[in-house]
Structure formats: C-alpha cells, structure tokens
N, C-alpha and C positions, 0 to 999 in steps of 0.2 A: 307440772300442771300450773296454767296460768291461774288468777287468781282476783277478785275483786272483792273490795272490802267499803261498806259505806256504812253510815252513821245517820239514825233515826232518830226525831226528838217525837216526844209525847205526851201530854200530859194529863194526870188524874184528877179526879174531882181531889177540891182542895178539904176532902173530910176522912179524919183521922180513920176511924174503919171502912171507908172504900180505899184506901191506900193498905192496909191490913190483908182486907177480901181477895184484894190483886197479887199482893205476895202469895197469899193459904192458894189459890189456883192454880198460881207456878209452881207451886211442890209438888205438883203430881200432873204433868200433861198427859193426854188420853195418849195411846202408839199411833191412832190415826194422824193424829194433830202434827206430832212428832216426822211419820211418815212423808207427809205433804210438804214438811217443813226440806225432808232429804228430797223428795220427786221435783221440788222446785229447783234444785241446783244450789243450795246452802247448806254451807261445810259448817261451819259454826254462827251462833247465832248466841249472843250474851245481852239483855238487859241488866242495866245500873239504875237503880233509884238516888235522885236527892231531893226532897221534902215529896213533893208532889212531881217531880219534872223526871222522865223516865228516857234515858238514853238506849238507841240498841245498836250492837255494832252488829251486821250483818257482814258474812263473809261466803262470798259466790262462786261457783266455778266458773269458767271460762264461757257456760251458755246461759251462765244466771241471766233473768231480764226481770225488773218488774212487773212489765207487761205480760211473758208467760205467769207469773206466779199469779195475779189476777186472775188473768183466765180459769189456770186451776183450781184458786182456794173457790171461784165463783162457780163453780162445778162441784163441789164437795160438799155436800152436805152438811157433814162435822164439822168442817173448817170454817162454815159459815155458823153453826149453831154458838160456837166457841168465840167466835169473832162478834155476835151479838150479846152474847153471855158477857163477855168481858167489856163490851159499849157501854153496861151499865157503871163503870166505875170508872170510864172516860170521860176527856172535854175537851172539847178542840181546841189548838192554840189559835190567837189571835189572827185574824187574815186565810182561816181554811174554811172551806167548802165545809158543810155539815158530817158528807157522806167520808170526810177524812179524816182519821185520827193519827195517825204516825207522819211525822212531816219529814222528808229527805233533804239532812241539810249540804251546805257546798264545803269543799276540803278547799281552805284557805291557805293552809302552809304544811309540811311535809317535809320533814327530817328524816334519812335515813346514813346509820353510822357507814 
C-alpha cells in the first residue's frame, strides 16, 4: 500500500491553561472523531507540542486528499462540534485566513537510508 505522509504546523493561544485544556481533550477523543479521522483515509495521525507551536504528522493512504477530508469533517456534525470546541484554544499563524488553523507545510529535504 502506497502511502503519504505530511506535516501540520499550528498554533495555540500563547496561555499556560489553554495549552493544558488542549492536551486534557486529547486524552480521550469521542470514537466518532476517531472514526472520521479512519473514513478520511488516515492511518496514523500524531501531534507534538513545543511551548505553544503544535506539529502533526499526518499519514494517508493512497486516496487521502484534503480536499475529501473537508468535505466530510463539513458534513459531520461531531467533527464540526469538536473542531469548534478545540478553536477555542487556537490562533492562527501569521499570514492565515481566519477560517484556518493547521497550516500544511512544504518538505524541503528527505533522507532515506
């Protein structure tokens, strides 16, 4: 199985318990959220926190698109409740559209043994 793997930046408001509140969330995602996360075509999916600045490495199967995944979360109800719930402990980086919070960045160099 083919495979794609990309890399999200994002960042949280710069206040010690809305960086807190965003971890205590991720301990427990609902199964819907979870579900939506597999119907979109993502095999694994890991956020890293450093101070404030949130990386994700997403990793897709061969029909991943962001564009599908759009469409679906924006049909989901849950996916949308959760995706507002969590906007409260967001801020967009520098240079994004309001309605954006995870910025896809470009893979500049790539090593493999």
């Amino acid at each position: 199985m083919n495979t794609q793997t990309f890399l999200l930046i994002c960042d949280l408001k710069d206040d010690e318990e809305a960086i807190l509140a965003y971890e205590e969330c991720h301990k427990t995602v609902a199964p819907e959220i979870l579900e939506s996360i597999r119907t979109a075509g993502i095999l694994q999916m890991s956020i890293f926190r450093w101070r404030n600045r949130l990386s994700m490495i997403l990793v897709g199967d061969e029909k991943f698109s962001f564009k599908r995944k759009t469409r679906l979360d924006s049909a989901n109800k849950k996916v949308q409740e959760w995706e507002s719930f969590l906007g409260q402990y967001q801020t967009n980086l520098p240079g994004t559209p309001d309605s954006w919070r995870w910025q896809l960045t470009d893979k500049i160099f790539d090593f493999k043994a």
